[in-house]
C-alpha positions in Angstrom: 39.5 71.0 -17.0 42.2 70.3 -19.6 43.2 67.7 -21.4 45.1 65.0 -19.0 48.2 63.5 -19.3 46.9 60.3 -20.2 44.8 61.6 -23.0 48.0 62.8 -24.8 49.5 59.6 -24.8 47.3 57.8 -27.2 47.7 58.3 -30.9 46.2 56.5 -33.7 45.0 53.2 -32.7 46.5 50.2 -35.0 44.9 47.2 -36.1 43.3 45.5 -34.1 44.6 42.0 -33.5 41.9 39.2 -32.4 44.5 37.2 -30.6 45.7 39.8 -29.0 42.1 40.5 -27.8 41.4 37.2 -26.3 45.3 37.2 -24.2 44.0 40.5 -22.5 40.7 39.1 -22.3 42.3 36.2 -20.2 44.3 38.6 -18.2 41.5 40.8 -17.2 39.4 37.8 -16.4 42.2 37.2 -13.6 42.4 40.5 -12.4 38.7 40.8 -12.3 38.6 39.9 -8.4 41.1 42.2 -7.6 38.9 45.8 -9.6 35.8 46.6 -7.2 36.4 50.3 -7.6 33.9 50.5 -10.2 29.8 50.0 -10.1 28.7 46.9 -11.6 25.8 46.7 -14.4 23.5 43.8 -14.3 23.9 41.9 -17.4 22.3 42.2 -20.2 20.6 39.3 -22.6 21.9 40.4 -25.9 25.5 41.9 -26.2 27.9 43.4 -29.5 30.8 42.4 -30.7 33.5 44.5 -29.2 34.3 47.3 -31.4 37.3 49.8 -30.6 35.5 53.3 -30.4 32.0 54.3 -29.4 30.1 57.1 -31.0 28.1 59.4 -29.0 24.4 60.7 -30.0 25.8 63.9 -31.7 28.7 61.8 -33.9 31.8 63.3 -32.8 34.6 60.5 -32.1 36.5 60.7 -29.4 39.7 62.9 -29.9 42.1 59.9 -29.1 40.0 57.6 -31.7 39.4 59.8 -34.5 41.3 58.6 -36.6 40.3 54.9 -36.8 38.8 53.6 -40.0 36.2 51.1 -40.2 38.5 48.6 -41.2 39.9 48.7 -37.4 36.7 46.7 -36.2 36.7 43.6 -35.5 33.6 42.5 -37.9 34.8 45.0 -40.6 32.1 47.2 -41.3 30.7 50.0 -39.2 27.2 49.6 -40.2 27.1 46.0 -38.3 28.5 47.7 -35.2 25.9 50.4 -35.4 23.0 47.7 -35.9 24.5 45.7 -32.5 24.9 48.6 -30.7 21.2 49.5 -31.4 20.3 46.4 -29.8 22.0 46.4 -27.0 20.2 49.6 -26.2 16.5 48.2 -27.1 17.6 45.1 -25.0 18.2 47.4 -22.1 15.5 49.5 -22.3 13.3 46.5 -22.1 14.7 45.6 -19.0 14.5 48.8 -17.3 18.1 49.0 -16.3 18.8 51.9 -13.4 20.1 54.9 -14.5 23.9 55.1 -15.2 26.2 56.0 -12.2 28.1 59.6 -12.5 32.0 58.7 -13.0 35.4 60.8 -12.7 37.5 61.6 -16.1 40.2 59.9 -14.5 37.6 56.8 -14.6 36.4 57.4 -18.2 40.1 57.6 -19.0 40.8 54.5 -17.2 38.5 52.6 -19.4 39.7 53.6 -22.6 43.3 53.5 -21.5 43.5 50.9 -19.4 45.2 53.2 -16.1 47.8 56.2 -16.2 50.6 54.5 -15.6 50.1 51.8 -17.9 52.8 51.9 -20.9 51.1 49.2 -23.4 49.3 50.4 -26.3 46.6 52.8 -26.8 44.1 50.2 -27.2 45.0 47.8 -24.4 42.7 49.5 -21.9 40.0 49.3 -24.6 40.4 45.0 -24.5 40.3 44.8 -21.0 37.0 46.7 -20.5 33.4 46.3 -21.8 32.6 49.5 -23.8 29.2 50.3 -23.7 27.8 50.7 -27.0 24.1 52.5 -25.7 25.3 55.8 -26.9 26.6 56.4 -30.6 30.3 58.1 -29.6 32.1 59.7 -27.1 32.9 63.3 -26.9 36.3 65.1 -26.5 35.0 66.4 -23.3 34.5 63.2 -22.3 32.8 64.1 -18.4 30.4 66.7 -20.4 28.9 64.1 -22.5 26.1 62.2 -21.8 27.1 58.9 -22.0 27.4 56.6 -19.2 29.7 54.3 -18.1 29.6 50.4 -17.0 31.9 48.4 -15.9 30.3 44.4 -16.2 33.0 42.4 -16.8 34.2 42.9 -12.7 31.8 40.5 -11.8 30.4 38.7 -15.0 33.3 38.8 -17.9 31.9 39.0 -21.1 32.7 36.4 -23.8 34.8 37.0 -27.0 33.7 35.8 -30.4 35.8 35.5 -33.7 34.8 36.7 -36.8 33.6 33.4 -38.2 31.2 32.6 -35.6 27.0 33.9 -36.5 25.1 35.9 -34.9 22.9 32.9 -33.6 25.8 31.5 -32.1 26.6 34.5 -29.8 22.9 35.1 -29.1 22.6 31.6 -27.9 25.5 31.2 -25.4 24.6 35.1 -23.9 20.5 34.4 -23.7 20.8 32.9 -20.6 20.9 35.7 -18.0 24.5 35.4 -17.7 27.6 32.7 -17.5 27.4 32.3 -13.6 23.6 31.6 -13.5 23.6 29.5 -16.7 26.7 27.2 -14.7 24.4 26.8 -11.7 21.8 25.5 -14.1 23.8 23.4 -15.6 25.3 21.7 -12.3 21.7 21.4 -11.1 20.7 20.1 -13.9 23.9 17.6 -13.6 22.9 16.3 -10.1 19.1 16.0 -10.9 20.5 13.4 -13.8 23.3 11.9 -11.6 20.4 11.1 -8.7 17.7 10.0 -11.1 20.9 7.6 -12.4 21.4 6.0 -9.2 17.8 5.5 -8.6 17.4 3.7 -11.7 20.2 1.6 -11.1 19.4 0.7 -7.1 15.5 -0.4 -8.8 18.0 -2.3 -11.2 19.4 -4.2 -8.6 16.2 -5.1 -6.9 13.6 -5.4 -9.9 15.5 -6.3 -13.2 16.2 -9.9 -13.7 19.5 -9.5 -15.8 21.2 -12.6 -17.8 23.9 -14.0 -15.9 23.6 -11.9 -12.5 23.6 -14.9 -10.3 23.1 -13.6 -6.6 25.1 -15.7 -4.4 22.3 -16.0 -1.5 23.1 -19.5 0.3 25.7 -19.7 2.7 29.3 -21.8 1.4 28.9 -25.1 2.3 32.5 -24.9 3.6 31.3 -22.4 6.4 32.9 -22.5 9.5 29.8 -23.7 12.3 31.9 -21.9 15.1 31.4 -18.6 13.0 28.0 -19.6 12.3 26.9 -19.7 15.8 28.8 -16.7 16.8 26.9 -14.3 14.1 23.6 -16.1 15.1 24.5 -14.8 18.1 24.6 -11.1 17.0 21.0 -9.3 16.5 19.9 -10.0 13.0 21.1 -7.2 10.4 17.2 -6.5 9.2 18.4 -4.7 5.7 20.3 -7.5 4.8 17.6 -9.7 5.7 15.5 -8.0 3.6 17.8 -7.9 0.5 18.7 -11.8 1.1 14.6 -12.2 1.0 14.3 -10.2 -2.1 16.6 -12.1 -3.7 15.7 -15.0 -2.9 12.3 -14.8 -4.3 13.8 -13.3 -7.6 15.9 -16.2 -7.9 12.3 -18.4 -7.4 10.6 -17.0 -10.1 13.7 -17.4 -12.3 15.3 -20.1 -11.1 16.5 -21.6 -14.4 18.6 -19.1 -15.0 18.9 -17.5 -11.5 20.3 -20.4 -9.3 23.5 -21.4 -8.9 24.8 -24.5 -10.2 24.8 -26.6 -7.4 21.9 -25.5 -5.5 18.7 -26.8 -5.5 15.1 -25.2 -5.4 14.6 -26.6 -2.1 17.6 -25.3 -0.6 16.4 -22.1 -1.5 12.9 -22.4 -0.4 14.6 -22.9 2.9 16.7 -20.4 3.1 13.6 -18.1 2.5 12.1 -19.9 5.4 14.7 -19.4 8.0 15.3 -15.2 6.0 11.0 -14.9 7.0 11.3 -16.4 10.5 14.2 -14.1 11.5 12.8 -10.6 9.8 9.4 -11.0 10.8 9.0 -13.2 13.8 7.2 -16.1 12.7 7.8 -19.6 14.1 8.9 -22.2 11.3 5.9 -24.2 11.7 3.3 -21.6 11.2 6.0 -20.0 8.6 6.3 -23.2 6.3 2.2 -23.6 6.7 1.8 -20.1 5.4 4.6 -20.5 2.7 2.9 -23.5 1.4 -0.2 -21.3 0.0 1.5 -19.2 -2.0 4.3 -18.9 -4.8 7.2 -17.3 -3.2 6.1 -13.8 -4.6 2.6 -13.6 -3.2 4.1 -15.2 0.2 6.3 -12.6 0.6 3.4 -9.1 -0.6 1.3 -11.5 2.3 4.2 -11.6 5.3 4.8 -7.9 4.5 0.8 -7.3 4.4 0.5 -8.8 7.6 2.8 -6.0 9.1 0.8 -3.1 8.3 -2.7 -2.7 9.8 -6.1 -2.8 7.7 -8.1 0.2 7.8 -10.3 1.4 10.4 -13.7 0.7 8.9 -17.7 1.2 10.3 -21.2 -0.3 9.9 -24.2 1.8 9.4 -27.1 0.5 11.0 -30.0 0.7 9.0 -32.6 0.5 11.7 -32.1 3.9 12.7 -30.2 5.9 9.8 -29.0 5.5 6.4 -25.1 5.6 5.3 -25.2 9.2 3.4 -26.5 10.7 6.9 -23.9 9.3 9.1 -21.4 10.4 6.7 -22.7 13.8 6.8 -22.7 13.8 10.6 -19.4 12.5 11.1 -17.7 15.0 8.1 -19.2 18.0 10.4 -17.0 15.9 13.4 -14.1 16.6 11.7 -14.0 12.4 10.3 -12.4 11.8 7.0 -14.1 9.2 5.2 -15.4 7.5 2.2 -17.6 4.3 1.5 -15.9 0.9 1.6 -16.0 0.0 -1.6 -18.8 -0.4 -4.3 -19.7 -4.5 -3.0 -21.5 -2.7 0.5 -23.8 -0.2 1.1 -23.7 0.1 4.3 -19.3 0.4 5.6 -17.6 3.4 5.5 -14.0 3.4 5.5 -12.3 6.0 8.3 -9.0 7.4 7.0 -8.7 10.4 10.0 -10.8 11.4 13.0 -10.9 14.3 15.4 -13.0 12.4 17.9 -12.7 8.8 19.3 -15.1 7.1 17.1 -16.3 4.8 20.0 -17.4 8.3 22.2 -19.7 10.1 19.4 -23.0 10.7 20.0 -24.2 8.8 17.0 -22.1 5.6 17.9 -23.9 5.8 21.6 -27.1 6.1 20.2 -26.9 3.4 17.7 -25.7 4.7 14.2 -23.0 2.6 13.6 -20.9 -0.3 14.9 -17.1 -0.9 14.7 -16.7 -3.5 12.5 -14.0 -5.1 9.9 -14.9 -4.9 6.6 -14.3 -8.7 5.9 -17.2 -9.3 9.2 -19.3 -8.1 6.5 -18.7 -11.3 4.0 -20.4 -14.0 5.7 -23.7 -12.1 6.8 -23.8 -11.3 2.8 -23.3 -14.7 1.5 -25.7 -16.0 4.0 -28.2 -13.3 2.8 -31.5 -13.6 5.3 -34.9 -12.5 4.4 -37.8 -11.1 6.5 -39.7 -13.6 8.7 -37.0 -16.1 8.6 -35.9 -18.3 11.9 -32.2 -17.9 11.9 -29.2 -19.1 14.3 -26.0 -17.6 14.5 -24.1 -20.2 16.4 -21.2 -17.9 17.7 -22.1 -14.8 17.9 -20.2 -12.5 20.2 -19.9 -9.2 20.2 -22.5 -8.9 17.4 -21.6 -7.3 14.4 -22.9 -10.1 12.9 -25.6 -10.4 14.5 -27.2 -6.9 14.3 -26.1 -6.9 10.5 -28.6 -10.1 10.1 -31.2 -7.9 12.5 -31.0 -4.8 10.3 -31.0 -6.9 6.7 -34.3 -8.6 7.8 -36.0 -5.0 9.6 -36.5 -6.5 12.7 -38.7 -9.4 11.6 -38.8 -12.9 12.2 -36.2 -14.0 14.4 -32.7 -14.3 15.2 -30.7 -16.7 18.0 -27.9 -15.2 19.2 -25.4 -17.7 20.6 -21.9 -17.5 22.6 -20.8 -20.4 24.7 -18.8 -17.5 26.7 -21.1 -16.2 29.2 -18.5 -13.2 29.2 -18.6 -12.6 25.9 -22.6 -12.6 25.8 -22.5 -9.5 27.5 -21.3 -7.6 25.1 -23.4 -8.8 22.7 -26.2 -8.0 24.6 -24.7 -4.4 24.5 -24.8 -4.2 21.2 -27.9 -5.2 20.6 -29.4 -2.7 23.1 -27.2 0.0 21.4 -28.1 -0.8 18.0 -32.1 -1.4 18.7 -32.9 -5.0 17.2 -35.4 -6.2 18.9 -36.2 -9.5 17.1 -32.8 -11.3 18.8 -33.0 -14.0 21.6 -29.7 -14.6 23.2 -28.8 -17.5 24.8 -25.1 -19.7 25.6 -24.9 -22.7 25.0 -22.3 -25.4 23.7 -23.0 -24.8 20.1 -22.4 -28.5 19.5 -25.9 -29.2 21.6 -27.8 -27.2 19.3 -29.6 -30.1 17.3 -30.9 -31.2 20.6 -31.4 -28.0 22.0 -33.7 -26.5 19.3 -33.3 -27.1 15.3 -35.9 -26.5 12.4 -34.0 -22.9 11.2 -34.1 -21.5 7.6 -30.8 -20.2 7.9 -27.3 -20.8 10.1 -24.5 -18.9 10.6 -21.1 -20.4 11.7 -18.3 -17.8 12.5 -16.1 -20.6 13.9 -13.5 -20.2 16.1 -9.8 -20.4 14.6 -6.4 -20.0 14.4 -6.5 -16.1 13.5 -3.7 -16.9 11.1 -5.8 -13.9 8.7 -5.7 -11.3 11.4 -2.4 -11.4 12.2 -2.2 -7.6 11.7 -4.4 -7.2 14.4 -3.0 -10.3 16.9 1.0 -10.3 16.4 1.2 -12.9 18.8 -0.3 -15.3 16.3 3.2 -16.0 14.9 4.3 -17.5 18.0 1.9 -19.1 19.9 0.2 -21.2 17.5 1.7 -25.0 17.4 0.7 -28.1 15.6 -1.5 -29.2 18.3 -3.8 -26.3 17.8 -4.0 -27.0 14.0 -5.3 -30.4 15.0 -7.9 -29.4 17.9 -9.7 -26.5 16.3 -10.3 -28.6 12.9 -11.7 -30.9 15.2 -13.6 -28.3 16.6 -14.9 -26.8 14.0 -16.0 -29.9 12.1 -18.5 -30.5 14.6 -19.4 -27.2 15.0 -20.0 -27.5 11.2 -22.0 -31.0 11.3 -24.1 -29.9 14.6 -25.4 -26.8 12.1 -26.1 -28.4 9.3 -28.2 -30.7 11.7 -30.2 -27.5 12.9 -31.1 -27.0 9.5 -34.8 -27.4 8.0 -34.5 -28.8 4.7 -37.9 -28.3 4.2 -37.7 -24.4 4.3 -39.3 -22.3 1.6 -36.7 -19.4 2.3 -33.6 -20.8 3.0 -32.0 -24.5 4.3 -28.7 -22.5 4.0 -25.5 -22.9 6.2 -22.8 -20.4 5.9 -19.4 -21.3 7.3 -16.9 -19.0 8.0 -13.2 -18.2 9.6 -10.8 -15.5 10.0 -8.2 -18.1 8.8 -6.3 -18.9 5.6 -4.7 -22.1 6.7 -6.7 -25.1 4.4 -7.2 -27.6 7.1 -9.4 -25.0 9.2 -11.2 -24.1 5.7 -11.4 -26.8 2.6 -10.9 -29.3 5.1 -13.6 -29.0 7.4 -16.2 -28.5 4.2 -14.9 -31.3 3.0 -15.5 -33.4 6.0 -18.9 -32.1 6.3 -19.8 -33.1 2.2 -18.7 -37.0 3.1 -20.6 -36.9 6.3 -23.4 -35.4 5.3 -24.4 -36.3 1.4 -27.5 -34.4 1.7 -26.1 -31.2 1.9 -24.0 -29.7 -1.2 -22.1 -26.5 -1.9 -24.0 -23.4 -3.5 -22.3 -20.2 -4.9 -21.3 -17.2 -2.0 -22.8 -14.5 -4.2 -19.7 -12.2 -3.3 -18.7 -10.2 -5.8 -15.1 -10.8 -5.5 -12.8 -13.3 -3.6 -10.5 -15.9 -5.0 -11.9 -19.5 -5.4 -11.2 -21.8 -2.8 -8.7 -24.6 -3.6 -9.5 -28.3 -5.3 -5.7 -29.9 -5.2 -3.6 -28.6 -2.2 -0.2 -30.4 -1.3 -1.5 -33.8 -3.0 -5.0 -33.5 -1.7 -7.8 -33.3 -3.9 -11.3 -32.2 -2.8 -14.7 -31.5 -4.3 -14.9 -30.0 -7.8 -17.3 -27.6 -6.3 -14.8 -26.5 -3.5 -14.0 -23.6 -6.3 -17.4 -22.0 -5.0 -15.8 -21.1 -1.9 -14.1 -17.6 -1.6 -10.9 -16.3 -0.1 -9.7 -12.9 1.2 -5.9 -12.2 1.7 -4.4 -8.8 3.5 -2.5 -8.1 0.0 -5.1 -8.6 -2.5 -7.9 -6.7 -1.0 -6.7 -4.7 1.7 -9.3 -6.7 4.2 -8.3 -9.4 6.8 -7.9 -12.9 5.9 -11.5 -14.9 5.1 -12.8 -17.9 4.0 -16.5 -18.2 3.7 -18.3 -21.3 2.2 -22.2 -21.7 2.0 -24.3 -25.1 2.0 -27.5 -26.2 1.1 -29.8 -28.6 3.2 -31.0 -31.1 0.2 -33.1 -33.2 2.3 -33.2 -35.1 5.8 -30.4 -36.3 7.3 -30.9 -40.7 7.5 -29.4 -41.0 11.1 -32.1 -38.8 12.0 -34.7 -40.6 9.4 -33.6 -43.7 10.8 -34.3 -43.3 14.6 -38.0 -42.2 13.4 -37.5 -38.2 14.2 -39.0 -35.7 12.3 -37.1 -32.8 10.9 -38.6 -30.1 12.9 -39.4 -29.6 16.4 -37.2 -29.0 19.8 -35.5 -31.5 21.4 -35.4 -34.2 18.6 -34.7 -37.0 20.5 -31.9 -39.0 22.0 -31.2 -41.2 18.6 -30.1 -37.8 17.3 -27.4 -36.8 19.9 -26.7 -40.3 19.4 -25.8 -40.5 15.6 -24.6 -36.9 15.9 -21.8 -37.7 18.4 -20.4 -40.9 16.3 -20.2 -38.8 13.2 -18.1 -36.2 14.7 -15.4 -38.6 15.5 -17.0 -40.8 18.4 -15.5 -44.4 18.7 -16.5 -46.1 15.3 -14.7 -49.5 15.8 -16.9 -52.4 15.5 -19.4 -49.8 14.4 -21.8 -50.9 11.2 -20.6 -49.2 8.4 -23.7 -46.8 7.1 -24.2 -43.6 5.3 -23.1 -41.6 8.2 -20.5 -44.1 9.9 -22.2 -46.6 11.2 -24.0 -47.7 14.2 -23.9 -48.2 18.3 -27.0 -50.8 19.1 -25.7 -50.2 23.2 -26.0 -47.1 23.2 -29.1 -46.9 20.8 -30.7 -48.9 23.6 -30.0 -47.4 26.2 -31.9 -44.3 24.3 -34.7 -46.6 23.5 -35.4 -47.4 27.0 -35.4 -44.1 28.0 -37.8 -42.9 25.3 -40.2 -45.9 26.3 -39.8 -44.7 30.1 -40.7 -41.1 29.1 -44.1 -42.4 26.8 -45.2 -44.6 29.9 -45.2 -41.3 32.2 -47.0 -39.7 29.6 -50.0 -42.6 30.0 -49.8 -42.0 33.6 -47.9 -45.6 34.0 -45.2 -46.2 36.5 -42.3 -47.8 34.7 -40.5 -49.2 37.7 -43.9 -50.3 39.0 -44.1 -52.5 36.1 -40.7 -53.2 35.8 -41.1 -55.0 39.1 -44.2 -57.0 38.3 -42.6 -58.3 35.5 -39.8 -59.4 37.6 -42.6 -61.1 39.8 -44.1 -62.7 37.2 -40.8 -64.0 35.9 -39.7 -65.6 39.3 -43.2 -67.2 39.5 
């Protein structure tokens, strides 16, 4: 084929002009999306300087280019166009590129000339396309030669560099793949920043206590009440609630520099209290009793505690396996599990199951019992040993119970009593199930148990409560409990207290322990009720839990100051240690008790006598007007006699003496 028309057009090429260069280079990068008659290359990482003729491997210029000298490139020196050339083909070869497609000599043409019917100069062809520099020249023959053509800027124009910028510099900006995937980088990279921004500045506004940012939280005291009542009307916007709490307690913990001018702390306090009563359904009595215990901060970690439930958590029973086997067995199950913590050796805490828990083969025959991991507390602060009497005064469904069994092997013997005849029947259950066989369980009014039998080493009183600590489990706690109950079960329980401390041997080599215990955090069910039972009963006196962990019960409350030892009590919140709401307290029996010493009963034995019921029911809150002030509250001398003569009676038909029959003769004699 002969030379085309085109080809005899061009003539020698003339300086080249760099600003020239980059105008073409911005006109071809706007016709780029208009060429797709040409095969793309996949970019390179390193590229040369353009240059205005390439040599081929045999060093014959191309006829239209012969005549260009050195000076005509745009660095100024062959040799440097030579050494970038000959890394653009090592570059390529590393990266395997396909072979080059075949192309027309009216293509080749078209990229040295820029198109046939183009009437710019020779070289403007030669500005608008990439020349690829892998071979040294091109060849007259131009379709005969081996070189190959590209066309890369169609998709991914190159970049133009000036004479004064390094090498570094254009190896830096053309490292990255290529302009298109470096921009999508980049605008990732962007977002990522701009999200991680916003973050930051939301955990600002929540966390950060900044000089002068003054949250306006309290309502204008100017309010309209008619738009008042209409938006109480409205369900309660939760998220704002929840910011409005936040706030609040930010402003608590700072409120020196927080509060607004003419606020006061206990306008804000109240506003808390009305925020916590709306978002999480408390009423404001039980609200304000649980927001007294606690700085603002801990109040609100325990409200939101209280709305997530604790975890599932089992006993091993020790009587018939050990802890590592009934994890083993209930792993093969498909149970995920790990122990409770490093203060039991016998809970396991259940995170997943494949099997109801309370339908496996090992909880039917005995393994384990479902129990909470604070139900563990008091049975390990009251601590039994073998061969030891012991009571546990409420005892239903036996957790408790069988925990005691199990710690003391099935020796000695427990009492198991439940004044709900209901309720004993599942603790009779349980005590089949789990095989402890050194339990007597009976139901009676725990309060008759100094008359009933007494003379134990060691008592356990689980009393009943409020639940305000098991909230989790009991939502209805928030609502239902008024100020009446918080007067009747301290009442309650500070006889159930007294009436164990009475069944008590002092004289015990083992033990003379009492261990009280609710599922409460309110202070008149807990500190209370101990110290009612220290003033009552001087003979008994508070003795360290020996839990490992708990906070220390509290010696001022809300004006009120107790005993010094009261610190020896411990208490368990949801937030702190993941485990339902405690209190446990232990006592030690000193010595006798004097109402008992003064009717002339001994400290042992069943059914002590009627003097003891009789001092017993005036200390726990009997009528004590008129009464003889004493050690214990003074004394009844009608009723006292009334027990005497009953006592007398009972000795006389011991003898084998008729009491009325000489009741009446001494009326006979008398009238004679």
């Amino acid at each position: 084929m002969g030379v085309g028309r085109r080809m005899k057009k061009q003539g020698p090429p003339p300086p080249l002009d760099e600003a020239r260069i980059s105008s073409l280079k911005k006109r071809k990068a706007s016709d780029t999306e208009e060429s797709t008659q040409f095969k793309k290359r996949r970019p390179s990482g390193n590229a040369a300087r353009l240059v205005p003729a390439r040599m081929l491997s045999n060093g014959v210029a191309n006829s239209g280019l012969k005549h260009g000298t050195k000076a005509n490139f745009l660095n100024g020196s062959a040799k440097q166009a030579d050494k970038r050339s000959q890394q653009v083909t090592s570059a390529r070869g590393a990266r395997k590129q396909a072979s080059p497609a075949e192309s027309s000599d009216d293509d080749a043409a078209d990229l040295l000339g820029g198109g046939g019917d183009s009437e710019d100069g020779p070289l403007d062809g030669l500005g608008d396309e990439d020349i690829d520099l892998e071979t040294g020249g091109l060849q007259d023959d131009f379709l005969e030669s081996g070189s190959s053509v590209y066309d890369s800027d169609q998709g991914n124009p190159r970049a133009m560099f000036s004479e004064d910028e390094g090498d570094s510099d254009a190896e830096e900006k053309l490292t990255a793949a290529n302009i298109e995937g470096l921009s999508r980088r980049l605008d990732a990279t962007q977002d990522t920043e701009a999200a991680e921004a916003q973050l930051e500045l939301e955990e600002a506004a929540l966390q950060t206590n900044i000089d002068g940012d003054r949250p306006r939280i309290l309502r204008d005291a100017d309010d309209d009440e008619e738009g008042a009542t209409a938006a109480s009307r409205l369900a309660p916007d939760l998220q704002l609630l929840r910011t409005r709490i936040t706030d609040t307690v930010r402003v608590l913990d700072d409120f020196a520099k927080l509060s607004e001018d003419d606020r006061s702390r206990a306008d804000y306090t109240a506003q808390l209290l009305k925020d916590i009563c709306a978002y999480y359904g408390y009423s404001p009595f039980l609200a304000a009793k649980l927001l007294d215990l606690f700085p603002p901060r801990e109040a609100f970690a325990f409200f939101e505690a209280n709305e997530s439930p604790r975890p599932l958590t089992i006993r091993t029973n020790t009587l018939k396996t050990h802890r590592r086997e009934l994890a083993q067995s209930l792993i093969n199950r498909g149970v995920t599990l790990e122990p409770v913590g490093k203060w039991s050796k016998v809970g396991l805490q259940i995170f997943e199951s494949q099997v109801p828990l309370g339908a496996t083969p090992e909880y039917l025959a005995g393994h384990y019992m479902l129990q909470a991991a604070s139900s563990f507390l008091p049975v390990m602060a009251l601590a039994p040993q073998p061969d030891e009497r012991i009571l546990d005064m409420a005892a239903a469904p036996g957790g408790k119970t069988t925990y005691i069994s199990a710690l003391m092997k099935n020796t000695g013997c427990v009492f198991a009593n439940d004044a709900n005849k209901a309720r004993a029947k599942a603790l009779i259950g349980n005590i089949h199930r789990l095989g402890a066989k050194n339990t007597i369980v009976c139901s009676h009014d725990a309060r008759e148990f100094p008359k009933v039998i007494g003379g134990f080493d060691r008592v356990l009183l689980d009393a009943p409560c409020s639940g305000t600590g098991v909230i989790a489990k009991d939502p209805s706690v928030k609502t239902n409990k008024t100020e009446r109950d918080f007067l009747l079960l301290p009442h309650l329980q500070k006889q159930l207290l007294l009436a164990a401390i009475d069944s008590v041997d002092h004289a015990s080599r083992t033990g003379a322990y009492v261990v009280y215990s609710t599922c409460s955090v309110t202070v008149e069910e807990n500190e209370q009720v101990v110290q009612y039972a220290l003033r009552k009963r001087p003979n008994v006196r508070l003795v360290e839990t020996g839990l490992p962990f708990g906070v220390e019960g509290f010696v001022n409350y809300m004006g009120k100051a107790f005993h010094r030892d009261m610190k020896m009590t411990r208490r368990y919140y949801p937030h702190k240690y993941n485990v339902d709401g405690f209190f446990v307290s232990k006592l030690r029996k000193m010595g006798p008790s004097l109402a008992r010493a003064g009717a002339g009963v001994g400290a042992q034995g069943v059914g002590n006598g009627k003097a003891e019921e009789g001092a017993v029911d005036v200390e726990m809150g009997g009528d004590e007007d008129g009464a003889e002030e004493g050690a214990f509250g003074g004394w009844d001398e009608d009723e006292d006699e009334a027990y005497i003569e009953k006592g007398r009676r009972r000795r006389m038909k011991k003898k084998g003496i008729d009491p009325k029959a000489k009741k009446a003769s001494a009326k006979t004699n008398g009238t004679s």
